[in-house]
Structures are given as structure tokens and as C-alpha cells.
PQR file with spaces between the fields and no chain letter, atoms N, CA, C, O and H, PARSE charges and radii, in Angstrom:
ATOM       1  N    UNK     1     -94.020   55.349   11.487 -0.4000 1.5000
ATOM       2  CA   UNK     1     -95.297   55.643   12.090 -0.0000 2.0000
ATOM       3  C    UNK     1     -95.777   56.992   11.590  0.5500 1.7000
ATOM       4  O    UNK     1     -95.085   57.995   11.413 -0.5500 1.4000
ATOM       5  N    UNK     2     -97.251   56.827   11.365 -0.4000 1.5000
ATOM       6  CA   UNK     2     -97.670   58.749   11.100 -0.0000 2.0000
ATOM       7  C    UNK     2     -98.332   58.996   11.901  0.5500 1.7000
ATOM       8  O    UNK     2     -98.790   58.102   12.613 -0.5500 1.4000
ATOM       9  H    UNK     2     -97.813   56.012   11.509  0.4000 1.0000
ATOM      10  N    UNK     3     -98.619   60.223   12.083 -0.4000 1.5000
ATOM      11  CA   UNK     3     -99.384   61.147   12.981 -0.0000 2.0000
ATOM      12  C    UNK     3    -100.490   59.933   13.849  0.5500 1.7000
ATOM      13  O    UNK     3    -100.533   59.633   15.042 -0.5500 1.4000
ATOM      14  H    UNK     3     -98.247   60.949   11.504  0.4000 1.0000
ATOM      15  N    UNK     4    -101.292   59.443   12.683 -0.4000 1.5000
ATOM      16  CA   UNK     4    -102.650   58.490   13.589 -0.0000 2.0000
ATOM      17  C    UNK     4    -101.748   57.704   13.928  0.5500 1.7000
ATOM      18  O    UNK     4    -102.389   56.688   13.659 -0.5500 1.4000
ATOM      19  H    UNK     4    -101.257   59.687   11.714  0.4000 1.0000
ATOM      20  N    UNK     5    -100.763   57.307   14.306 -0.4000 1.5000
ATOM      21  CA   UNK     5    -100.628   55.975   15.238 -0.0000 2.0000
ATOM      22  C    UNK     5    -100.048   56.920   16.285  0.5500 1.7000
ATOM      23  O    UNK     5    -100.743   56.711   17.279 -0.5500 1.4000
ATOM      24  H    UNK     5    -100.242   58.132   14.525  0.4000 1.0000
ATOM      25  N    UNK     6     -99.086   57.905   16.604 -0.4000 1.5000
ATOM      26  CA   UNK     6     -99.209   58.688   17.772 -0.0000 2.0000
ATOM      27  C    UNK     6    -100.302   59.157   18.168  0.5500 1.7000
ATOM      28  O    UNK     6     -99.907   59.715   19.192 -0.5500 1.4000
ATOM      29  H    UNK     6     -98.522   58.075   15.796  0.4000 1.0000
ATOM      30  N    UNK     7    -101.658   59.400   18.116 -0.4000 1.5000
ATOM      31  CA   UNK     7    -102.705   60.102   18.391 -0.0000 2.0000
ATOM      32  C    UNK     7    -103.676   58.795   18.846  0.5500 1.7000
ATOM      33  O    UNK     7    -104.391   58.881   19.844 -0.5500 1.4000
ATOM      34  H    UNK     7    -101.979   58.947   17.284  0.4000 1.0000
ATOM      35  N    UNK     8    -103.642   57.914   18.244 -0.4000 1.5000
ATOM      36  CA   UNK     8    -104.205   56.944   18.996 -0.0000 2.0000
ATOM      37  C    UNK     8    -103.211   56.437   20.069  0.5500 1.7000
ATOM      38  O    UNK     8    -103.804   56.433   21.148 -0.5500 1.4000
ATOM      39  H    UNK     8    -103.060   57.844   17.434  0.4000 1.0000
ATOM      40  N    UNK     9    -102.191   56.095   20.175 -0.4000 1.5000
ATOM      41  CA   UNK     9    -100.854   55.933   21.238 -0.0000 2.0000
ATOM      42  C    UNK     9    -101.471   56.784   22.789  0.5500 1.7000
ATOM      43  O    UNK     9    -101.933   56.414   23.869 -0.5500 1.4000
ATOM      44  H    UNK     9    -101.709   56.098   19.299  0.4000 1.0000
ATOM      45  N    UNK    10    -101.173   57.995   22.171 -0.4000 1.5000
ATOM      46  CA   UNK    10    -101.464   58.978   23.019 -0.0000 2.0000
ATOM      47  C    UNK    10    -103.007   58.625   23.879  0.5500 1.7000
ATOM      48  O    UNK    10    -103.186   58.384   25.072 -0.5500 1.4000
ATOM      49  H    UNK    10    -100.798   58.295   21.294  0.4000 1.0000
ATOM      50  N    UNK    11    -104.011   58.712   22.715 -0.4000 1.5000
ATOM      51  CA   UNK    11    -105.543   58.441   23.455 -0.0000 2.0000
ATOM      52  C    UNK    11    -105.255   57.041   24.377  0.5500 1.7000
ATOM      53  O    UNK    11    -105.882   57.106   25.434 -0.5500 1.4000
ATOM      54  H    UNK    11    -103.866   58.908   21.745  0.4000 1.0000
ATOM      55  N    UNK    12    -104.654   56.092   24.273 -0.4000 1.5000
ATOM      56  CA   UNK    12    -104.713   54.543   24.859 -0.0000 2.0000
ATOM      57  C    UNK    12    -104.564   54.597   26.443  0.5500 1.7000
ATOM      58  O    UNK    12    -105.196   54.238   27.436 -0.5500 1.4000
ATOM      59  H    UNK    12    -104.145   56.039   23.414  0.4000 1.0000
ATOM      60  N    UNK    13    -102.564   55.689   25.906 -0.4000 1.5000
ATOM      61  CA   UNK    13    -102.045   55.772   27.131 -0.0000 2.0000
ATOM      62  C    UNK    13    -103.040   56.620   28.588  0.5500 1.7000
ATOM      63  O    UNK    13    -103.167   56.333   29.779 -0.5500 1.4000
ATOM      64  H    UNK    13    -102.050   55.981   25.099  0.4000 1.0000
ATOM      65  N    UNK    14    -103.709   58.001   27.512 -0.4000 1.5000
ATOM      66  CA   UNK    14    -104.568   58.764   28.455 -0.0000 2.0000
ATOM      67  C    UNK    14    -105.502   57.440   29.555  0.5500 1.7000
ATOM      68  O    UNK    14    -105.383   56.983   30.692 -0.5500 1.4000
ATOM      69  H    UNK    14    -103.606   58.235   26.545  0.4000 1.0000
ATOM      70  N    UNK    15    -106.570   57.223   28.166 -0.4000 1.5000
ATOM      71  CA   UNK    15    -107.585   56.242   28.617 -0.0000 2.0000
ATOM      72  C    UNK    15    -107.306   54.939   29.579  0.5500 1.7000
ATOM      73  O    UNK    15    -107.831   54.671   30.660 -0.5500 1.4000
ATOM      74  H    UNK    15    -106.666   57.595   27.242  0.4000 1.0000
ATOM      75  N    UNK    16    -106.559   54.396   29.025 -0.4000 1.5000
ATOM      76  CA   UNK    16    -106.288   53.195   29.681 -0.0000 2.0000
ATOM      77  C    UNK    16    -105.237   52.893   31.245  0.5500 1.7000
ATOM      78  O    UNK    16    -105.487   52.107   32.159 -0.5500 1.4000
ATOM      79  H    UNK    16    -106.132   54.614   28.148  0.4000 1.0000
ATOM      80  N    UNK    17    -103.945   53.911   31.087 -0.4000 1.5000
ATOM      81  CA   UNK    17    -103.349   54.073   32.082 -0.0000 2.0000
ATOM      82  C    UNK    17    -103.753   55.207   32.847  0.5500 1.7000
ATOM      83  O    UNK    17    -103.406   55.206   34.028 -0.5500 1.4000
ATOM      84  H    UNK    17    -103.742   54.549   30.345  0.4000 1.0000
ATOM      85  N    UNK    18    -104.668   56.545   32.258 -0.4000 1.5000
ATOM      86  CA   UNK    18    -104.731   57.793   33.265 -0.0000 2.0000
ATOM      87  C    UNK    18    -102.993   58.566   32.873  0.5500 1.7000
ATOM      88  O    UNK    18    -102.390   59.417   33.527 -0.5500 1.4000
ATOM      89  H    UNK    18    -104.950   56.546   31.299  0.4000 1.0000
ATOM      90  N    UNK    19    -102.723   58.114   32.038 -0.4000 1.5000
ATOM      91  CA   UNK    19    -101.178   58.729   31.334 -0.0000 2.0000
ATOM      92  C    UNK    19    -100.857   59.817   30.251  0.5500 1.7000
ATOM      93  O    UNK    19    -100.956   59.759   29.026 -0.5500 1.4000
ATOM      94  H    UNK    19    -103.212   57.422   31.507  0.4000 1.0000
ATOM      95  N    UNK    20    -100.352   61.044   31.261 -0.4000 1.5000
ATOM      96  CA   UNK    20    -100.784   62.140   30.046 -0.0000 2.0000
ATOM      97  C    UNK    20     -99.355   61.598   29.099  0.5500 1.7000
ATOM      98  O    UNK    20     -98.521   60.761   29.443 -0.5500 1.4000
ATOM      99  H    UNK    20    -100.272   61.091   32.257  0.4000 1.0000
ATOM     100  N    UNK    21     -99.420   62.430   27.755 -0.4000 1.5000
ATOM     101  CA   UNK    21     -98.192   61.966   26.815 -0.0000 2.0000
ATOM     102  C    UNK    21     -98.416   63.403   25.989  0.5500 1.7000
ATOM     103  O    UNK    21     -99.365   64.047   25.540 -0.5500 1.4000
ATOM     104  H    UNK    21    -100.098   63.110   27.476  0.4000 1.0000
ATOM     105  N    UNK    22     -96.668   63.532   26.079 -0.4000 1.5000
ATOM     106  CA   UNK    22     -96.618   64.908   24.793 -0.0000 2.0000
ATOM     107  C    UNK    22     -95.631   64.493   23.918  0.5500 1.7000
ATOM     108  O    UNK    22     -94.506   64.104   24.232 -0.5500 1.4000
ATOM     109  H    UNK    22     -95.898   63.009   26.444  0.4000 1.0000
ATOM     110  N    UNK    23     -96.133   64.599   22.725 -0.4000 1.5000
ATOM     111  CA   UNK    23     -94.795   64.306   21.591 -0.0000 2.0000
ATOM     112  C    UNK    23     -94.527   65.158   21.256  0.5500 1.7000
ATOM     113  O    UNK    23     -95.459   65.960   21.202 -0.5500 1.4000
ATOM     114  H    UNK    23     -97.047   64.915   22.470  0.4000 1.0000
ATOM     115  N    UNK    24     -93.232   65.659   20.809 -0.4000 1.5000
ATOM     116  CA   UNK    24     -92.412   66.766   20.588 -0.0000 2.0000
ATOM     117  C    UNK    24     -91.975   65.993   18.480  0.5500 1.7000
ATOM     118  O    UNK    24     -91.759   64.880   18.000 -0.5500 1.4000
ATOM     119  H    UNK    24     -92.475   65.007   20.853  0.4000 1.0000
ATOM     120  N    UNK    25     -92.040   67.021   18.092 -0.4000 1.5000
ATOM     121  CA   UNK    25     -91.858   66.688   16.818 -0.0000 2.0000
ATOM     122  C    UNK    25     -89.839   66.949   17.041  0.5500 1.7000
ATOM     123  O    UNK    25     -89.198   67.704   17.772 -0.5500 1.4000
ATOM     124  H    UNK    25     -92.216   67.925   18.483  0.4000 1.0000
ATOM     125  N    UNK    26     -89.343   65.722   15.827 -0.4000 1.5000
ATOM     126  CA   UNK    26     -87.588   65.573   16.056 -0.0000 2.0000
ATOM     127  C    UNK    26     -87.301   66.413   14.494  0.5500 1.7000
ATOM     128  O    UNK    26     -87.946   66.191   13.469 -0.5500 1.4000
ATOM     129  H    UNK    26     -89.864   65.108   15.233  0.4000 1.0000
ATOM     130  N    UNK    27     -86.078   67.492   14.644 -0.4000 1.5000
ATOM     131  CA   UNK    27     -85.352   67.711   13.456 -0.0000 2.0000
ATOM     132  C    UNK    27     -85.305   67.030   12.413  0.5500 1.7000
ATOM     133  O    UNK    27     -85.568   67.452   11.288 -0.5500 1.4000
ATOM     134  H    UNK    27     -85.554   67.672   15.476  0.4000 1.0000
ATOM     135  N    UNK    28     -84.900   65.699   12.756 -0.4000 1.5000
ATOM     136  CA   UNK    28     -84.512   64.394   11.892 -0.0000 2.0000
ATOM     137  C    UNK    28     -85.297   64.648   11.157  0.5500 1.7000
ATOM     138  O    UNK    28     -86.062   65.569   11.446 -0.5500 1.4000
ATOM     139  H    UNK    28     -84.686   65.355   13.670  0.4000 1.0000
ATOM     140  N    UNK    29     -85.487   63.795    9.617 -0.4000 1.5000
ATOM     141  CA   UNK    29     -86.218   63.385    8.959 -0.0000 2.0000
ATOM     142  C    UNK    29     -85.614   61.455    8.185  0.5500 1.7000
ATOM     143  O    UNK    29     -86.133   60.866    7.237 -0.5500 1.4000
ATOM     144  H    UNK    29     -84.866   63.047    9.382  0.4000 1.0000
ATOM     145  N    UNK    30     -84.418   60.984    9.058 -0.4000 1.5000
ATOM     146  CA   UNK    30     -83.846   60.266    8.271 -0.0000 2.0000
ATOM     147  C    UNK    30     -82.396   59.727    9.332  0.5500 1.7000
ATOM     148  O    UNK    30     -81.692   60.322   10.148 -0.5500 1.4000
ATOM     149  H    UNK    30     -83.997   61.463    9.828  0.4000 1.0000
ATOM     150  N    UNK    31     -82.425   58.588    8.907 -0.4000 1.5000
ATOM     151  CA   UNK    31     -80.905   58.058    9.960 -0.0000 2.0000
ATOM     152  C    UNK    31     -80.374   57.375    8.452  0.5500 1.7000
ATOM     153  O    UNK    31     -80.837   56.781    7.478 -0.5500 1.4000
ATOM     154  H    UNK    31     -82.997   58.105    8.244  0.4000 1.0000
ATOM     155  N    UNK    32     -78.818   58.004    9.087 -0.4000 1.5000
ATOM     156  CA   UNK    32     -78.308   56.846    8.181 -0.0000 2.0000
ATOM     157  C    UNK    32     -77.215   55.999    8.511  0.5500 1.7000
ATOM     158  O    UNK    32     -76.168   56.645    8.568 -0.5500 1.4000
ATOM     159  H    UNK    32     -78.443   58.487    9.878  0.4000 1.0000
ATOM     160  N    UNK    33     -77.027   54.357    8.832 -0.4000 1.5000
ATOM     161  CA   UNK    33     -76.229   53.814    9.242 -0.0000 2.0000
ATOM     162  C    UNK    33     -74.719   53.937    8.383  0.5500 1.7000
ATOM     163  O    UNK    33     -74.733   53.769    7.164 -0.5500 1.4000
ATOM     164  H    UNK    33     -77.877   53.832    8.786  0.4000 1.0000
ATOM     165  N    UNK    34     -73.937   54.121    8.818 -0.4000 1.5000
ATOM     166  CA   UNK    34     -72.665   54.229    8.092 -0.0000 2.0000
ATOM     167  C    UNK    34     -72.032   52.490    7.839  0.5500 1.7000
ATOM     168  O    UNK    34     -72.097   51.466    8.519 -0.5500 1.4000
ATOM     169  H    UNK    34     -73.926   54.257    9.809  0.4000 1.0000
ATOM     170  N    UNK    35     -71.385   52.854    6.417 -0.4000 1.5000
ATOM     171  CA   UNK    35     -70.975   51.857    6.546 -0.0000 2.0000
ATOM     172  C    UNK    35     -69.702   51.496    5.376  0.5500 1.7000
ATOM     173  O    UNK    35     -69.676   52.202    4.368 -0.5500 1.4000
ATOM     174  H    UNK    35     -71.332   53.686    5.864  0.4000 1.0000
ATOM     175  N    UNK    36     -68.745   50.484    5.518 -0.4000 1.5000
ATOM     176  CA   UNK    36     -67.162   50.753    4.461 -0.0000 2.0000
ATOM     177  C    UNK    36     -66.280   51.050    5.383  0.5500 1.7000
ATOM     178  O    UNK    36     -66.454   51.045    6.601 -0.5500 1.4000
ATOM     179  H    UNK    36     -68.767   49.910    6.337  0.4000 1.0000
ATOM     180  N    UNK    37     -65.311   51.315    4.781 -0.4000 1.5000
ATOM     181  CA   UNK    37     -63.638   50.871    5.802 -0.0000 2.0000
ATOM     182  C    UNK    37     -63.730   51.396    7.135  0.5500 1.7000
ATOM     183  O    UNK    37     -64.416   52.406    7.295 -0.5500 1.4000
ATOM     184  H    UNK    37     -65.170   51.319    3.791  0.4000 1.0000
ATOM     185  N    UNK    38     -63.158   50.881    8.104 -0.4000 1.5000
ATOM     186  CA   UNK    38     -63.148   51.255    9.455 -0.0000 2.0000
ATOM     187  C    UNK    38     -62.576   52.627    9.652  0.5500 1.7000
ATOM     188  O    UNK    38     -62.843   53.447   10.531 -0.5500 1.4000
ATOM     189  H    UNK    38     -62.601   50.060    7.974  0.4000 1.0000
ATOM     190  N    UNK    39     -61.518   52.726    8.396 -0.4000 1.5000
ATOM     191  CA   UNK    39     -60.830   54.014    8.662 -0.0000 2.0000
ATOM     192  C    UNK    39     -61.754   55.112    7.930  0.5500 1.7000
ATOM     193  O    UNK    39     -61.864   56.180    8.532 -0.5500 1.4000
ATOM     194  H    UNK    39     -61.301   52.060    7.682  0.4000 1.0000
ATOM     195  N    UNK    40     -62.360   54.993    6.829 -0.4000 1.5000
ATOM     196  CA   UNK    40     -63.307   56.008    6.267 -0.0000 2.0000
ATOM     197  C    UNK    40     -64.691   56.352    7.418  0.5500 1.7000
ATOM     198  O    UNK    40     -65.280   57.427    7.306 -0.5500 1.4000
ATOM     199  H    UNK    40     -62.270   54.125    6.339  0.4000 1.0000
ATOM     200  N    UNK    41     -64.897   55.861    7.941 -0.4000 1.5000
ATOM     201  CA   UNK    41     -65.749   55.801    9.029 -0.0000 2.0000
ATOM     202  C    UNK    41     -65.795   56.674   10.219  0.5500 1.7000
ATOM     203  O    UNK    41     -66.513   57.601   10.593 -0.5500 1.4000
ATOM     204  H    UNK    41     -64.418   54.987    8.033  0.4000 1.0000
ATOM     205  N    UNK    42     -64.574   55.923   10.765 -0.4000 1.5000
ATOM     206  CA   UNK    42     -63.678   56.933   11.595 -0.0000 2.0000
ATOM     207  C    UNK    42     -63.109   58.265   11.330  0.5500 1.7000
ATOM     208  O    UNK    42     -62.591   59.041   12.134 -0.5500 1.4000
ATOM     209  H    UNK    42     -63.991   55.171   10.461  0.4000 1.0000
ATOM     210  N    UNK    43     -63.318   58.411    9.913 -0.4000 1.5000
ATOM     211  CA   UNK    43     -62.673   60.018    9.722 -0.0000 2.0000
ATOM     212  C    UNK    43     -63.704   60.787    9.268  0.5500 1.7000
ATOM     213  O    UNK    43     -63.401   61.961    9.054 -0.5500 1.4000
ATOM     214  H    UNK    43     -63.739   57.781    9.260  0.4000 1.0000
ATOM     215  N    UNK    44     -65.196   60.368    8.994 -0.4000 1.5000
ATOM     216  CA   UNK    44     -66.174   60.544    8.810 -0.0000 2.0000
ATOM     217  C    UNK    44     -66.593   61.236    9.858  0.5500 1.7000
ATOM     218  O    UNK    44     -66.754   62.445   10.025 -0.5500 1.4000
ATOM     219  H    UNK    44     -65.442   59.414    9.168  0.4000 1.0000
ATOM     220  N    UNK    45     -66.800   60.008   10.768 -0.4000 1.5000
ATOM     221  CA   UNK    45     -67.480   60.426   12.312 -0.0000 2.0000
ATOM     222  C    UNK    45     -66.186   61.498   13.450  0.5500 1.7000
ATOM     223  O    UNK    45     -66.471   61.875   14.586 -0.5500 1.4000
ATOM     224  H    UNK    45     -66.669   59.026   10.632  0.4000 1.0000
ATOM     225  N    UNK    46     -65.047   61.739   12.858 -0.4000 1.5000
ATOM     226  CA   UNK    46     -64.029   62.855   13.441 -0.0000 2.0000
ATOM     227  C    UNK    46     -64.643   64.199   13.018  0.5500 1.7000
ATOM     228  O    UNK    46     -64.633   65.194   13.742 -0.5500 1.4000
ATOM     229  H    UNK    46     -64.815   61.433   11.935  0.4000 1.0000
ATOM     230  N    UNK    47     -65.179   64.148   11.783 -0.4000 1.5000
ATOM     231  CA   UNK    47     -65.471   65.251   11.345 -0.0000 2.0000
ATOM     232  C    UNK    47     -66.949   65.666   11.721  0.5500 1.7000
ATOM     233  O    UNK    47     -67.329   66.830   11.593 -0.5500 1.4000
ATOM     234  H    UNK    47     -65.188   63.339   11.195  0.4000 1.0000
ATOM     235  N    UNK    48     -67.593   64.862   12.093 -0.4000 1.5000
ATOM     236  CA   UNK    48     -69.503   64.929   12.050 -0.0000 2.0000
ATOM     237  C    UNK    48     -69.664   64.683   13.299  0.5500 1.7000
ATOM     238  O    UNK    48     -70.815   64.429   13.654 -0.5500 1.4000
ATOM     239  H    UNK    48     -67.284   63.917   12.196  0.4000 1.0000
ATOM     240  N    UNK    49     -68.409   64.685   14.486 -0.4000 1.5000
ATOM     241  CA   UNK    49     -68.690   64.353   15.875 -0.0000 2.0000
ATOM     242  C    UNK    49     -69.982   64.712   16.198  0.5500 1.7000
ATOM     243  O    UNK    49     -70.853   63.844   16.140 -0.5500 1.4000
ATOM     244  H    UNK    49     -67.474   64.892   14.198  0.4000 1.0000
ATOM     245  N    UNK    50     -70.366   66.261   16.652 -0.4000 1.5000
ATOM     246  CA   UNK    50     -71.910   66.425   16.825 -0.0000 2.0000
ATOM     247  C    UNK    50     -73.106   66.081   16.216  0.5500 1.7000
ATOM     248  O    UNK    50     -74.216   66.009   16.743 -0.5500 1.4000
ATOM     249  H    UNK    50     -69.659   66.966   16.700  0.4000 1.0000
ATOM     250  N    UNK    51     -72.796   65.878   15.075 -0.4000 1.5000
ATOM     251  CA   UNK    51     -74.096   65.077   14.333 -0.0000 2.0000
ATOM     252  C    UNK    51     -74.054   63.535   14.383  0.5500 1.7000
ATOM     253  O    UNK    51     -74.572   62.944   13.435 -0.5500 1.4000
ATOM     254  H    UNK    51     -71.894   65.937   14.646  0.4000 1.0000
ATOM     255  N    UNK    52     -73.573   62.913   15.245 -0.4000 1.5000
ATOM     256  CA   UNK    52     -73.685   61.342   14.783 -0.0000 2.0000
ATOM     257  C    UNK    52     -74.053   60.958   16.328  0.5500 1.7000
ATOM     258  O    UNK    52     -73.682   61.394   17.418 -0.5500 1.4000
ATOM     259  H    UNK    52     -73.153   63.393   16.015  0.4000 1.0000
ATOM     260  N    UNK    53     -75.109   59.764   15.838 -0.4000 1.5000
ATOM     261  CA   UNK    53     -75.481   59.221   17.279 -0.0000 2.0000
ATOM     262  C    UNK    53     -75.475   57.645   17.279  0.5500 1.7000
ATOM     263  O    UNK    53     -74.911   56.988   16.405 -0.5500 1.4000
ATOM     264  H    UNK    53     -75.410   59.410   14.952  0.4000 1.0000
ATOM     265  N    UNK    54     -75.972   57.253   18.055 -0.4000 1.5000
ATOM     266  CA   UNK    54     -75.780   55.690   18.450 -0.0000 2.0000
ATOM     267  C    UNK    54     -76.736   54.669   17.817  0.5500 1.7000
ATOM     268  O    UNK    54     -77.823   55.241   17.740 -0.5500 1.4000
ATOM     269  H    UNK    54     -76.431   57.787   18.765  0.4000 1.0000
ATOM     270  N    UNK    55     -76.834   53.493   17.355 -0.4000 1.5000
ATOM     271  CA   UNK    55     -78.211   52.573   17.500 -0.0000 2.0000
ATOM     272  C    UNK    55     -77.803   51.904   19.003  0.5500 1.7000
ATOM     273  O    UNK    55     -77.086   52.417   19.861 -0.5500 1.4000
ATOM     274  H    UNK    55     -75.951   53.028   17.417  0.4000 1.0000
ATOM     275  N    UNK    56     -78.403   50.760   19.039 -0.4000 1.5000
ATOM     276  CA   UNK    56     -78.811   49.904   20.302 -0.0000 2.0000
ATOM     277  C    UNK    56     -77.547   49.202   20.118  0.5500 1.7000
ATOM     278  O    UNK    56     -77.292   48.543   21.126 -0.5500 1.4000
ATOM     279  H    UNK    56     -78.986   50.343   18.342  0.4000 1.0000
ATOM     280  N    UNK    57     -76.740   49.104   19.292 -0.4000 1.5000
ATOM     281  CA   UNK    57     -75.682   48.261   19.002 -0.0000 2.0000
ATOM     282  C    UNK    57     -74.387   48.882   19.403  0.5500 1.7000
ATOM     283  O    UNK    57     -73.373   48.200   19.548 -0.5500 1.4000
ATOM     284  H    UNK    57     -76.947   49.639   18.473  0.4000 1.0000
ATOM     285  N    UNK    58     -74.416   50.280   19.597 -0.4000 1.5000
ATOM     286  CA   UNK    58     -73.494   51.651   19.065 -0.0000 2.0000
ATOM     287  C    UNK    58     -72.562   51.294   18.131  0.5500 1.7000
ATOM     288  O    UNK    58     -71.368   50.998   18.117 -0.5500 1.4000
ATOM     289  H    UNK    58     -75.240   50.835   19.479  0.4000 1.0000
ATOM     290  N    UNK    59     -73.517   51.417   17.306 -0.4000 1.5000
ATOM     291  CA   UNK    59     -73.004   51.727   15.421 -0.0000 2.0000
ATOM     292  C    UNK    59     -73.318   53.097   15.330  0.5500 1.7000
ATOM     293  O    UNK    59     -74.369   53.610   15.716 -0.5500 1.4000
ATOM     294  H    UNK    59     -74.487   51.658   17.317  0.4000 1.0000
ATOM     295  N    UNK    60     -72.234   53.745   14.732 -0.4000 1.5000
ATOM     296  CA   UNK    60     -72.540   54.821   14.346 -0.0000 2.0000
ATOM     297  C    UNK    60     -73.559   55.164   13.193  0.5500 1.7000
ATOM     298  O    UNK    60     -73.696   54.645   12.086 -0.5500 1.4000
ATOM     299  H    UNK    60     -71.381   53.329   14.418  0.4000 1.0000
ATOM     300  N    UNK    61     -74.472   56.578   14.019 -0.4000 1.5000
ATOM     301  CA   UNK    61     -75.913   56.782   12.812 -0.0000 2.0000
ATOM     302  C    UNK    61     -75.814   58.090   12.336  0.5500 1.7000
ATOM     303  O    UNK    61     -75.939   58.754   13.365 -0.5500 1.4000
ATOM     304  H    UNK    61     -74.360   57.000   14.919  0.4000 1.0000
ATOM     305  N    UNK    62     -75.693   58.728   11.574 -0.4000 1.5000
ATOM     306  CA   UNK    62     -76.314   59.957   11.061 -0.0000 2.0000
ATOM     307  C    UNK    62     -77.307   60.086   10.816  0.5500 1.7000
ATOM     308  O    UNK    62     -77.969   59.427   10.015 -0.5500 1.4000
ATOM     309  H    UNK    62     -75.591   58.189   10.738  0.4000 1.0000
ATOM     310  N    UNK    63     -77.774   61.373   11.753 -0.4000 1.5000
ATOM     311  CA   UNK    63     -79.338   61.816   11.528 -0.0000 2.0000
ATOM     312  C    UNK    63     -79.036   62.860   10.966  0.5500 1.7000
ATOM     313  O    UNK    63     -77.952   63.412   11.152 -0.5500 1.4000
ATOM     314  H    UNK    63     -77.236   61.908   12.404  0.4000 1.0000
ATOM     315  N    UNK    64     -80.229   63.440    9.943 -0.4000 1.5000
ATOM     316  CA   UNK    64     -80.268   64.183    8.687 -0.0000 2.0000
ATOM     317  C    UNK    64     -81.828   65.296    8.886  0.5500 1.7000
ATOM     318  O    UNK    64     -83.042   65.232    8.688 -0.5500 1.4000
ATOM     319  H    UNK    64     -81.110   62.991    9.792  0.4000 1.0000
ATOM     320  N    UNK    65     -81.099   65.975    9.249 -0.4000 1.5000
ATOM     321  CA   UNK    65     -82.236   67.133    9.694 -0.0000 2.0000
ATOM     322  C    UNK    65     -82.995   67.640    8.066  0.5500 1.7000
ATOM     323  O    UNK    65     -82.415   67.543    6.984 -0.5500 1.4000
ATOM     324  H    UNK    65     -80.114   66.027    9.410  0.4000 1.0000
ATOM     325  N    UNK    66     -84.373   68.167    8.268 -0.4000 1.5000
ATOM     326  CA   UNK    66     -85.158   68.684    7.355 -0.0000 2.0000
ATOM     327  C    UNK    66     -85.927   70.005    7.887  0.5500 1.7000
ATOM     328  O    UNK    66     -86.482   70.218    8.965 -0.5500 1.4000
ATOM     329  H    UNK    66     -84.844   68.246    9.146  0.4000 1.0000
ATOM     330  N    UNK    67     -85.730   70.945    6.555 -0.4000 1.5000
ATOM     331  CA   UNK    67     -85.932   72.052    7.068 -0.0000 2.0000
ATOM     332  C    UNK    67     -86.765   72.778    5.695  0.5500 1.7000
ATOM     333  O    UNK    67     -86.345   72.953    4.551 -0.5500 1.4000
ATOM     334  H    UNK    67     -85.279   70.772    5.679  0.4000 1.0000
ATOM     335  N    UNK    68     -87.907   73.064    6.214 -0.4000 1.5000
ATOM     336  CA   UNK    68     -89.138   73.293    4.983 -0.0000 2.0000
ATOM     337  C    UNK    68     -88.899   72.207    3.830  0.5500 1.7000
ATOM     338  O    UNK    68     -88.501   72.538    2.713 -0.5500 1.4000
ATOM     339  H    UNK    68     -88.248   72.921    7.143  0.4000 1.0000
ATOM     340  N    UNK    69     -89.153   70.991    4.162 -0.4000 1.5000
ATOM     341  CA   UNK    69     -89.597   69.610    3.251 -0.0000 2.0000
ATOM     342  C    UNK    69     -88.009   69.434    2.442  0.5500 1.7000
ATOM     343  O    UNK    69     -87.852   68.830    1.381 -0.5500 1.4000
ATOM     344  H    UNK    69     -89.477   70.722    5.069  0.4000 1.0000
ATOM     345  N    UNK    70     -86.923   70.116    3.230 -0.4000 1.5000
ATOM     346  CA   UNK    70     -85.579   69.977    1.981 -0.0000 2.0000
ATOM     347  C    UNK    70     -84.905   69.365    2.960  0.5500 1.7000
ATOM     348  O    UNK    70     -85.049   69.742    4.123 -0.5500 1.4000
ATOM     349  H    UNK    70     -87.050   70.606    4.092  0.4000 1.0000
ATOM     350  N    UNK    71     -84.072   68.333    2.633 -0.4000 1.5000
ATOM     351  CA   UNK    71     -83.116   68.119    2.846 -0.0000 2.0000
ATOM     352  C    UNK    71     -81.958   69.137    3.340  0.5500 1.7000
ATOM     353  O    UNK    71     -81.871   70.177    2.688 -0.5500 1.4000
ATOM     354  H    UNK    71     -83.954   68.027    1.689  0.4000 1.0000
ATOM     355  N    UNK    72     -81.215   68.987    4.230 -0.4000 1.5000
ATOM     356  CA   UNK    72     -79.482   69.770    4.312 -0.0000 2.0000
ATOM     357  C    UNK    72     -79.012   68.319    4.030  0.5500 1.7000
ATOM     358  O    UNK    72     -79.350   67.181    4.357 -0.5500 1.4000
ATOM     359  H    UNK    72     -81.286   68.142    4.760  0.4000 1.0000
ATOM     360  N    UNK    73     -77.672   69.167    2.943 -0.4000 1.5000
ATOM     361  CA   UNK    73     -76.721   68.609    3.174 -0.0000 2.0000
ATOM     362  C    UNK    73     -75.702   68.967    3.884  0.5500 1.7000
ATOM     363  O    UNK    73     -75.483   70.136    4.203 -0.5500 1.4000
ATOM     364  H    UNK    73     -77.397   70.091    2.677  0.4000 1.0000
ATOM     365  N    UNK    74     -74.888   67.851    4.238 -0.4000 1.5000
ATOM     366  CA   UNK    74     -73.640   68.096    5.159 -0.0000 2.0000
ATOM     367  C    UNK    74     -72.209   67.907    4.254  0.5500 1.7000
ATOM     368  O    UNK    74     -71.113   68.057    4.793 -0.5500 1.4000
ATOM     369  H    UNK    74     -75.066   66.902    3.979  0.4000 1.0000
């Protein structure tokens, strides 16, 4: 999604429900599903404990922060 589909989102929710809405911009710029041996995975996500989060499935995701249009690596 870009900017105009939150900004119209936002106007709908105002207009239509009386619903204020604030979007907060996310670190992220990028998820990445992991994936290969159970054990490379697991020693992956031992090491990246704080950086790794869930999908709807809880598969492990790495999110990949951006900082002035660059990439970090980890």
C-alpha cells in the first residue's frame, strides 16, 4: 500500500464511521520469511531472538529495518 491508500483509509474511516485514525510510520522496510533446515533456522532465530516476529501461522519472520533509504544489515 502507499501513502494514498492510507489517506483515503483514513478520510473513509473519519467520514463514514466519525473514526479518528493515526498511522504511525514502522522501522521495517521488508519481512523476510525464513526458510531451510529446521536446525539452521533454529540457530538463526537463537541468535536474532529480538528481531524476529510471527506471521498468522507463527512462522518465523524477519523484519529488516531502513534507515535513510539503506538497508542494515544483520
Amino acid at each position: 500500500m502507499g501513502q494514498l491508500q492510507f489517506e483515503v483509509m483514513a478520510d473513509r474511516l473519519q467520514n463514514e464511521y466519525q473514526l479518528d485514525c493515526v498511522f504511525e510510520q514502522s522501522p521495517y522496510g521488508e519481512a523476510r520469511w525464513l526458510t531451510g533446515a529446521k536446525a539452521d533456522i533454529e540457530d538463526f532465530v537463537s541468535k536474532h531472538r529480538t528481531a524476529i516476529a510471527e506471521d498468522i501461522d507463527a512462522q518465523p519472520v524477519y523484519p529488516r529495518q531502513e534507515r535513510l533509504g539503506h538497508q542494515l544489515r544483520r
